[in-house]
C-alpha positions, 0 to 999 in steps of 0.5 A: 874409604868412601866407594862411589857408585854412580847410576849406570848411564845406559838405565833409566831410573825405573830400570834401575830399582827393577833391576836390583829387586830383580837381583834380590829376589833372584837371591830369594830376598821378597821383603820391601827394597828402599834405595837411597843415593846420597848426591851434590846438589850441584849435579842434581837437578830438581827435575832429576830429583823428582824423575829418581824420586817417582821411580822409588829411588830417594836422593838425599842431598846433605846440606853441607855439599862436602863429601864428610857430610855425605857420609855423615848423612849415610852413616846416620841412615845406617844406624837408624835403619840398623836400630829399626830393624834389629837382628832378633 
């Protein structure tokens, strides 16, 4: 099952990647933080695109708008991230 998570509406987008590298180094994590938000384009505008881009906060927009591509795209991400960076 597919959780959506949406950007809290009370925090902009800066205060948003400052406060989850806050969290992660308060848990003693000081390695570099991406985060990725897979979005429809129909919500996403290209202005909020390049405001969440510019905070460090890269939006994928999958071509196909269902949300089975959405999690396509995520699940593709994950392997490739997963074969980057080996446990050993």
């Amino acid at each position: 099952m597919l959780c959506h998570f949406p950007f809290p509406n009370d925090l902009d987008p800066d205060s948003i990647y400052r406060n989850k590298k806050s969290s992660l180094e308060k848990m003693g994590y000081r390695g570099a933080l991406s985060i990725k938000a897979y979005v429809d384009k129909e919500k996403f505008t290209d202005g909020l695109v390049s405001v969440y881009s510019d905070a460090g906060i890269e939006i994928i927009i999958p071509r196909d708008e269902s949300e089975s591509a959405r999690v396509h795209s995520l699940l593709v991400d994950i392997a490739m991230w997963a074969l980057e960076n080996p446990a050993t």
